[in-house]
Structures are given as C-alpha cells and as structure tokens.
N, C-alpha and C positions, 0 to 999 in steps of 0.2 A: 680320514677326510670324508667317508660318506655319512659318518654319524651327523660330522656338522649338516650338512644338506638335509638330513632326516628333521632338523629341528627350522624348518625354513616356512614361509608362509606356505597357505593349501595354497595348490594351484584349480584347477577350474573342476577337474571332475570332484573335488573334495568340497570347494563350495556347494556345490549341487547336492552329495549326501548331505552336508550340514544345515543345509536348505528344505530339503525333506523331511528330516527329523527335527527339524522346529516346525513344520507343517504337521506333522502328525501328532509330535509331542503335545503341543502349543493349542492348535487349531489353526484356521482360516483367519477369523475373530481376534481374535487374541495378539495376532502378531504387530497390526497397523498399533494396537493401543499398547504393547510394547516399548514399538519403537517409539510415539509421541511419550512416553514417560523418559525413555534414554534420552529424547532431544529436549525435552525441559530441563533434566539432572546436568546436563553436558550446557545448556544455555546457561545455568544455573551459577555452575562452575565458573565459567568463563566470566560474569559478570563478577564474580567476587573475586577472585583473580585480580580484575582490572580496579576493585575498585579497592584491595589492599597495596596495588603497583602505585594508584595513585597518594594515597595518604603515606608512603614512604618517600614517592618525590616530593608531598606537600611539607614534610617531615625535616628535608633535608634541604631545601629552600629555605626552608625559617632557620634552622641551625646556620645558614650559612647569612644570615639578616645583622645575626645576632654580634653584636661587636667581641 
C-alpha cells in the first residue's frame, strides 16, 4: 500500500524543490518565455481538437441528410 502513495502528486515542499531547480537550471529569463511557448502549444492543441470534433459532427449530420 505505501508504494502506491510513493507514485502520487508532489505535495508543497516538493514543488518548491522543483521550483528551484528550474530556477537555477533554466534561469529567471527563461522561465516566463517557457511557459508562454507551453501556453501557445496547449492553446494550439485545443483549437485543433475542436476543430476535428467539429467536422466529425459536420460529417455525421450530412450522412444522416443523405436518404
């Protein structure tokens, strides 16, 4: 049973190391224009996502048109 709990999210002092050593690893710099690359990729995602959901309902509306 304790292995399972070993494999669980960090809790808070474990963010803070991991926090640090992207500070140090990374730099100061480095980190904001990180994160705006993860939020474009992730915006990115998501708009493509939506816009294959939609041409499968567009897909399946015509097939169902069709006599």
């Amino acid at each position: 049973m304790d292995t399972v709990l070993a494999f669980g999210m960090p809790g808070g002092w474990e963010w803070i190391v991991i926090g640090l050593f992207l500070v140090v690893f990374f730099g100061a710099k480095k980190i904001p224009e990180i994160a705006r690359g993860l939020g474009k990729g992730i915006r990115e995602f998501k708009d493509a996502t939506k816009d294959i959901k939609q041409e499968i309902e567009q897909g399946a509306q015509s097939d169902e048109k069709k006599p």
